[in-house]
N, C-alpha and C positions, 0 to 999 in steps of 0.2 A: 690304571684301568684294568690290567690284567689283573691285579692283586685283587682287584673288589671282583670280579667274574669271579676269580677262583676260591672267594672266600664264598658267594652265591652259590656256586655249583654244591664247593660241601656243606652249605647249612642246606639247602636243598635235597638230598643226599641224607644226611641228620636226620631229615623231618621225615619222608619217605621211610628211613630203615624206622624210626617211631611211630609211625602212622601203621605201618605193616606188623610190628611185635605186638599192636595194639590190638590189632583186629584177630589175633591168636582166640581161635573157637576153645570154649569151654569142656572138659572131658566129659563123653556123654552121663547124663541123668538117669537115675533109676527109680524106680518105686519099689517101695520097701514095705510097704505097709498099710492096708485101711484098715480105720478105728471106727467103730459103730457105737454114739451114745445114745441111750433114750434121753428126752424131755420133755417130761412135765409139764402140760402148760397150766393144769389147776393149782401149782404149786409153783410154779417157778423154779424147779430146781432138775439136775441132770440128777441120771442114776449112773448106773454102773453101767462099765463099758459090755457089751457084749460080748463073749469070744468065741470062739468054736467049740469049746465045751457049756458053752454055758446050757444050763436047764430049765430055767424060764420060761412061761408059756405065755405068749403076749396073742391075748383074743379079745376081742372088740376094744383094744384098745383106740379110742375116738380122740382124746384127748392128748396123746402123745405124738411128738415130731420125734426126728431123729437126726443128730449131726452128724456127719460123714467127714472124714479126715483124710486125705490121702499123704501120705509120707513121702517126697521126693528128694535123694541123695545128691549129692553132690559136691565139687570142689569148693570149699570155704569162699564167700565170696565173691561166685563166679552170678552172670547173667547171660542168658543165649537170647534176643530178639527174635523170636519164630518157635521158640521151645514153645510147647504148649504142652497142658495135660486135657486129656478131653475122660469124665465122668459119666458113666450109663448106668443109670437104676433101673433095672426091669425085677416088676412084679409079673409072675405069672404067665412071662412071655412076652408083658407088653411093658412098650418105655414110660416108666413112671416119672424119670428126671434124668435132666440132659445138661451137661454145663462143659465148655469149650473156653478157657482160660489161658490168658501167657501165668507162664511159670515166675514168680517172683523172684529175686535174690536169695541166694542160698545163703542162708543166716549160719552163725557162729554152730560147730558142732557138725558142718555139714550136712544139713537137713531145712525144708520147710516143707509147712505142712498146707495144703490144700481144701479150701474146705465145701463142703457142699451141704444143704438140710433139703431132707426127704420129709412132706409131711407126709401123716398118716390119716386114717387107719392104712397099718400094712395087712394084706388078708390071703397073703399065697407066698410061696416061695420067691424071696428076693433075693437077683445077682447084682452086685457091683462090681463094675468092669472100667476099671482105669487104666489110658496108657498114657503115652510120650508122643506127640509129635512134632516134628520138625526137627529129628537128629538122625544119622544113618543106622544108628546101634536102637535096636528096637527092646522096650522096655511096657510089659503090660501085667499086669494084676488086676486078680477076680478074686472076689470073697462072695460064699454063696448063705445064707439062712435061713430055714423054711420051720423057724417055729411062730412064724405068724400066720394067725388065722381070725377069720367071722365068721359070724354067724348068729340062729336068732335063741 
């Protein structure tokens, strides 16, 4: 009788130190990156990504949306339950698009990518303000572009 208590205590014992290396939190997530594509919708097809130098002058464009990618790093593999990335489009001042998201599984490479589509027309300077929350390590990215415009 003693033998089976004490063989209970340490698989009990076993399962607790397992249960507790389990619940080991993910090292914090970062963001690394948004990617701005235009698309097409009379064509079906993306263009080129935007970037900080780009030259481009996007005016009345009516017919284009645009995908938004946010980049978030991380330990190969890892999940946080409560990680979230939260998304803010503001044109002009005012919130154009809002997206409050759990963060997926960090895929091979250390990285997944986030995605959100902004439709258009965009006609004023647009910021994208992404962060992280629900980790103590705070982590946020802004990308800003103001070569959109309309007019008649």
């Amino acid at each position: 009788m003693r033998r089976l208590l004490l063989v209970s205590i340490c698989l009990l014992i076993a399962g607790l130190f397992t249960f507790t290396a389990a619940q080991k939190k993910a090292p914090a997530y970062k963001l690394t990156n948004i990617k701005i594509v235009p698309f097409e919708k009379k064509t079906g097809e993306f263009e080129n990504e935007i970037t900080d130098a780009d030259t481009r002058a996007f005016f009345n464009e009516i017919s284009k949306t645009y995908l938004v990618t946010v980049e978030v790093a991380g330990e190969t593999g890892s999940f946080e339950a409560g990680r979230k990335i939260e998304i803010i489009v503001t044109e002009g001042g005012k919130i154009k698009a809002r997206k409050l998201e759990q963060i997926d599984l960090i895929g091979d490479g250390g990285k997944v990518y986030m995605p959100l589509w902004i439709d258009g027309p965009l006609c004023a300077k647009t910021v994208i303000t992404a962060r992280i929350i629900g980790q103590k390590t705070a982590s946020t990215l802004k990308r800003s572009f103001i070569i959109f415009q309309c007019g008649e």
